[in-house]
N, CA and C of each residue as an Amber inpcrd file, in Angstrom:
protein
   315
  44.7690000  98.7520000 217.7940000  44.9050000 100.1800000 217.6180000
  43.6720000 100.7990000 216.9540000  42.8340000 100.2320000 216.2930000
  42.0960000 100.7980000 215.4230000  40.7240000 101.0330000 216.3840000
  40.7670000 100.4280000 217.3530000  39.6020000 100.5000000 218.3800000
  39.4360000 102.0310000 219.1920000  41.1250000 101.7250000 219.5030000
  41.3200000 103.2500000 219.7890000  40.7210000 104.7260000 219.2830000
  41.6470000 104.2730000 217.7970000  41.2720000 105.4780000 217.4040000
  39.9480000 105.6300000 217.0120000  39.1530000 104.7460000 217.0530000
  38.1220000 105.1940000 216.3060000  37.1150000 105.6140000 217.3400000
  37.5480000 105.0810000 218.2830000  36.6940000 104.9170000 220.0100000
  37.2240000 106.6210000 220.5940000  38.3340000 107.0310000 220.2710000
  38.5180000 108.2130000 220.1910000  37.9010000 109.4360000 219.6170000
  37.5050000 109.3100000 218.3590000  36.8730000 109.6110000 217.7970000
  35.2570000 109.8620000 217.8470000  34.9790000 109.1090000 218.7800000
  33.6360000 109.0580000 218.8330000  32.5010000 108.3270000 217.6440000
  33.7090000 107.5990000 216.5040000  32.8360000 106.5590000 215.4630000
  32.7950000 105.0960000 215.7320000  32.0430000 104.1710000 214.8720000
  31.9800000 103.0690000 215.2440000  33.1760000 102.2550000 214.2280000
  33.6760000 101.0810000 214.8140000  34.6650000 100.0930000 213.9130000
  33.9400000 100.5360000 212.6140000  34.8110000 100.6230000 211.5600000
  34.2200000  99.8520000 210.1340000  34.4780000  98.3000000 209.8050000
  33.6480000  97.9650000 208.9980000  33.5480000  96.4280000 209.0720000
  35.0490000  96.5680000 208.2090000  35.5110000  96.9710000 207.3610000
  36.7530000  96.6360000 206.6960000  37.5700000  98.0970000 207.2310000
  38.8250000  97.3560000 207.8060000  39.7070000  98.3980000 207.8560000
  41.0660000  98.7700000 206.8940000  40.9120000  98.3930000 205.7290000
  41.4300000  98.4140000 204.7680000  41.7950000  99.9260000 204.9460000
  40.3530000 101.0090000 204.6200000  40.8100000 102.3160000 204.6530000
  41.6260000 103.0010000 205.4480000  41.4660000 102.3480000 206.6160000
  42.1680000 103.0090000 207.9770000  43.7510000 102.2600000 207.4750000
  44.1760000 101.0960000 207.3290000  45.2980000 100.9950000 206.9700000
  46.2850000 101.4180000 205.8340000  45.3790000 101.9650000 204.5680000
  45.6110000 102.7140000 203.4140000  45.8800000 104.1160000 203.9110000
  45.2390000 104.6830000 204.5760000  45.2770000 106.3260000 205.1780000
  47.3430000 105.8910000 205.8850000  47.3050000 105.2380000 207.0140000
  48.8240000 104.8480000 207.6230000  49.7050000 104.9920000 206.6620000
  49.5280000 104.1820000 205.5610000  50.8110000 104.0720000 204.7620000
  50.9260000 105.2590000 203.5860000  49.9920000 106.1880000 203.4130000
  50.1320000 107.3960000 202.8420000  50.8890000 108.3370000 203.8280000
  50.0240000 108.1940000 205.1230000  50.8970000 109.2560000 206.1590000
  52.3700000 108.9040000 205.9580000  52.3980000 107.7950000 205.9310000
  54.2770000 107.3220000 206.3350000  54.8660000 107.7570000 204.6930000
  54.0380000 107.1250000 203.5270000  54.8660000 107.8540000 202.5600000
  54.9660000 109.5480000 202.2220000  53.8710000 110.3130000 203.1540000
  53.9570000 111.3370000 202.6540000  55.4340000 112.0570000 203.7930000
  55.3770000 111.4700000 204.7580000  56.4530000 111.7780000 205.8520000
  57.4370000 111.3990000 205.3690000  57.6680000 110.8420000 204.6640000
  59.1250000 109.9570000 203.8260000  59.3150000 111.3150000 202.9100000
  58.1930000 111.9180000 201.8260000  58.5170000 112.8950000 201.0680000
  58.8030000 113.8870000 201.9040000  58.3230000 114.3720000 202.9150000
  58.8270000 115.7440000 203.3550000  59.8560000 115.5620000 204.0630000
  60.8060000 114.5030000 204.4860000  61.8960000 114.5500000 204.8970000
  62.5230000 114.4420000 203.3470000  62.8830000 114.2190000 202.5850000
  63.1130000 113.9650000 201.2990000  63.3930000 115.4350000 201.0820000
  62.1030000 116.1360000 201.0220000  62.5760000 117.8690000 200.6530000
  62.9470000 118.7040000 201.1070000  63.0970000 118.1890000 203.0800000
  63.7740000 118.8930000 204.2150000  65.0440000 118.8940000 203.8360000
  65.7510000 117.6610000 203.2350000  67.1970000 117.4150000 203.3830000
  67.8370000 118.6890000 202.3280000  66.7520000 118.9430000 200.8820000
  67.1450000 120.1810000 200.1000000  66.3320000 120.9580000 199.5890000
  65.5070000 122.2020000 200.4260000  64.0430000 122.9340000 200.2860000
  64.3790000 123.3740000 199.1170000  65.8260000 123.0070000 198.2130000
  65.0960000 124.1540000 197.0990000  64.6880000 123.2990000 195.5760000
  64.5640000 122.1030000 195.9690000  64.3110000 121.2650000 195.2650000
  62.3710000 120.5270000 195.6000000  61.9760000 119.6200000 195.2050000
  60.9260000 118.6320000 195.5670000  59.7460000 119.6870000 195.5500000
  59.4210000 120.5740000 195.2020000  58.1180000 121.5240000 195.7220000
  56.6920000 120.6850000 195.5840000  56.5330000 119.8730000 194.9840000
  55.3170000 119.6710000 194.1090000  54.9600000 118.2260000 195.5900000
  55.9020000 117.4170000 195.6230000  55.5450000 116.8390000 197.1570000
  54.6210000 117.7770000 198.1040000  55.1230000 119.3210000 198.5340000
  54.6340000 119.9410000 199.7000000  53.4210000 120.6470000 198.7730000
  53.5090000 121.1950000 197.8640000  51.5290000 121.0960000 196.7140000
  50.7080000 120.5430000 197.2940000  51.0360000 118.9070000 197.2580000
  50.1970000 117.4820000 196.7780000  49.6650000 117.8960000 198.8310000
  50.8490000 117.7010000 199.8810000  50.4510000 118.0040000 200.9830000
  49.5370000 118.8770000 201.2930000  50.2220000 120.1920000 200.7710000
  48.8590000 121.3310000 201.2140000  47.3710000 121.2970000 200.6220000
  47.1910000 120.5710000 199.7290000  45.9380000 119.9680000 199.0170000
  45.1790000 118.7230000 199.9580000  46.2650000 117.9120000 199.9190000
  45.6040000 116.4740000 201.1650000  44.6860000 117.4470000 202.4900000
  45.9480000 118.0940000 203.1810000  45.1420000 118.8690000 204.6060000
  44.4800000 119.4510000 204.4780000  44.0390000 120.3260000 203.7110000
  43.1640000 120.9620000 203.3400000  41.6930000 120.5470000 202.9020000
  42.3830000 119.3070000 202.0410000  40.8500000 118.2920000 202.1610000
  40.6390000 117.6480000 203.4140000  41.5950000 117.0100000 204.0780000
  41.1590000 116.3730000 205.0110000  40.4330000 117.3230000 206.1370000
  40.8120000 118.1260000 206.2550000  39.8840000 119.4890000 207.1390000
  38.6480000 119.4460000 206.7350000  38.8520000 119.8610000 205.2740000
  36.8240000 120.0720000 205.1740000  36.2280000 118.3840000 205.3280000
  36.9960000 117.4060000 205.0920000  36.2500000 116.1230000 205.8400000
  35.9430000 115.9940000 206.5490000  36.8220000 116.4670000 207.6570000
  36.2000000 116.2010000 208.9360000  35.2590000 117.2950000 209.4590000
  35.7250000 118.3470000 208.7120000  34.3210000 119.6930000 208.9650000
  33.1410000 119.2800000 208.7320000  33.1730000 118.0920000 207.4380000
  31.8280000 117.5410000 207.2540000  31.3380000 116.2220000 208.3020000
  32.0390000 115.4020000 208.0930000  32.1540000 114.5750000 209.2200000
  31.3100000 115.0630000 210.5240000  31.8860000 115.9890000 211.1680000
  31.4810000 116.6310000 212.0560000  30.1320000 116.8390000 212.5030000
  30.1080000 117.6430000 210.5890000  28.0730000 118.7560000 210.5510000
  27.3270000 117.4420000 210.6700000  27.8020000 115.9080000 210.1480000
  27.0870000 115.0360000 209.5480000  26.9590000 114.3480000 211.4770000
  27.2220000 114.5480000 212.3200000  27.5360000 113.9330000 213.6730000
  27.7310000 112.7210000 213.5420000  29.1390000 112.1390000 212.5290000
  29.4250000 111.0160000 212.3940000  30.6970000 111.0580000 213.6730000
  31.1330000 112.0490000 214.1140000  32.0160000 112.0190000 214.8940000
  32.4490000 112.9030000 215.9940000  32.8480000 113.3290000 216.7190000
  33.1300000 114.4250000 217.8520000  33.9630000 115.1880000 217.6860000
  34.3150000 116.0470000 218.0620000  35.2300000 117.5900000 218.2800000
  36.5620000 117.0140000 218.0010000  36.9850000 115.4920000 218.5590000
  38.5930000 115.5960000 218.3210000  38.7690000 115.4150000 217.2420000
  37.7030000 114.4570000 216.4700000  38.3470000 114.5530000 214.8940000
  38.4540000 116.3070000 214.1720000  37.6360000 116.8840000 214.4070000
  37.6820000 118.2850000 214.0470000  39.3190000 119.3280000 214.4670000
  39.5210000 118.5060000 215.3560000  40.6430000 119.4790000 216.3460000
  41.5490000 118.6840000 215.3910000  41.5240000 117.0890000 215.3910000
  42.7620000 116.8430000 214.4260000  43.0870000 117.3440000 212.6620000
  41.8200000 117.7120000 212.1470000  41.7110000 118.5630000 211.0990000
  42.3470000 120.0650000 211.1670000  42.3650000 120.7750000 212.2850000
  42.7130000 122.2300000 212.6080000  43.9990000 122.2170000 212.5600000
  44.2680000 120.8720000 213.2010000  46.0930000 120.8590000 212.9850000
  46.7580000 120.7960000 211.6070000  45.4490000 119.7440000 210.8340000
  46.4810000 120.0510000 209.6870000  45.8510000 121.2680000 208.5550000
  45.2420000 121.7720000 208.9540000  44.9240000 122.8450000 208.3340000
  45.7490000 124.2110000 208.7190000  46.5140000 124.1040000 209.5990000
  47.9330000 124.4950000 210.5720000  49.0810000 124.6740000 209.4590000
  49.0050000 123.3240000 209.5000000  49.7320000 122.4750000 208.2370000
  49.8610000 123.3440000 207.0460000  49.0660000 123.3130000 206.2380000
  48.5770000 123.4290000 205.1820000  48.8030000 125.1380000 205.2020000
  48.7980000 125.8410000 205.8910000  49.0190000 127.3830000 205.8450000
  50.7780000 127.2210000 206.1680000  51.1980000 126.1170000 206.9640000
  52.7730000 126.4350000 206.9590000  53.2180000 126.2440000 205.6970000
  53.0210000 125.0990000 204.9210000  52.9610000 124.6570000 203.9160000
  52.9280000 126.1780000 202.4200000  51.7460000 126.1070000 202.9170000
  51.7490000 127.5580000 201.9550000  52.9800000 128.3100000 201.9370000
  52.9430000 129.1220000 203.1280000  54.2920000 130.0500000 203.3010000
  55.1450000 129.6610000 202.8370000  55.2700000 128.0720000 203.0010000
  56.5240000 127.8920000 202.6150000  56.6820000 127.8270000 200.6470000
  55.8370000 127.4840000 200.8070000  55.8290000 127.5930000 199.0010000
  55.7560000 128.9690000 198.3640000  55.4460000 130.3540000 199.0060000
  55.0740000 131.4180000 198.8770000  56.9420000 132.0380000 198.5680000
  57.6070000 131.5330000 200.4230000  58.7610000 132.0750000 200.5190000
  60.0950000 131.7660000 199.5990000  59.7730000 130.1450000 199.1950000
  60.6860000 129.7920000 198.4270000  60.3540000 130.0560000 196.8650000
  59.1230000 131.0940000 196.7260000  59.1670000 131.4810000 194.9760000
  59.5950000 132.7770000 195.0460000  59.5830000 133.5950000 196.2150000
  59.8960000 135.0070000 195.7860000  61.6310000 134.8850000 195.4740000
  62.5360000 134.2990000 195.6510000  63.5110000 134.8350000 195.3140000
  63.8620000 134.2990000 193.8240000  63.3010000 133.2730000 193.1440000
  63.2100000 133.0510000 192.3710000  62.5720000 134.2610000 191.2480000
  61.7370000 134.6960000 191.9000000  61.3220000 136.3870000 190.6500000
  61.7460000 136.8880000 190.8310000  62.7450000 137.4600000 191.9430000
  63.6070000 138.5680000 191.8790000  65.1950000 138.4420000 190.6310000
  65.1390000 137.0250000 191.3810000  66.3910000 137.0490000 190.0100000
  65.8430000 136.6740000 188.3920000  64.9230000 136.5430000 188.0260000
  64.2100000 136.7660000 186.7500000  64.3150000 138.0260000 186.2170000
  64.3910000 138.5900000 186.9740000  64.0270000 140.1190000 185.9930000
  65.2000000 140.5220000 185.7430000
């Protein structure tokens, strides 16, 4: 698999794929947390934070990535998605504080 993606990508193998297998098991734990806070949105917020921070970096990585021509357009396109992300993300953190100040006052 890792040939793939990276052959996808337009980069070369890294000699250790440690990183590429460390990146997998964050995706899967971070997918574990957002089903976790799907099951009760008005709880867990700081999980979907930590998210909209990750995509957001990972975007300007690959924005750099990119300028640096370590890689091609799809890694960039897969950054746009989660920078997608990362604005749903927002809203959603936006929508679930306003009713919280309304009943404050």
């Amino acid at each position: 698999m890792p040939d793939l993606f990276f052959g996808m990508f337009g980069m070369p193998l890294p000699v250790s794929l440690f990183p590429f297998h460390a990146m997998f098991w964050f995706i899967i734990a971070f997918g574990i947390g957002y089903l976790i806070v799907s099951r009760d949105i008005s709880k867990n917020h700081g999980i979907v934070l930590i998210g909209l921070i990750a995509k957001v970096l990972f975007f300007i990585d690959c924005l750099i990535t990119l300028t640096l021509n370590e890689a091609n357009l799809h890694l960039l396109l897969t950054g746009i998605i989660d920078l997608i992300f990362a604005v749903l993300f927002a809203e959603f953190l936006l929508r679930m504080r306003k009713p919280e100040a309304l009943t404050s006052e």
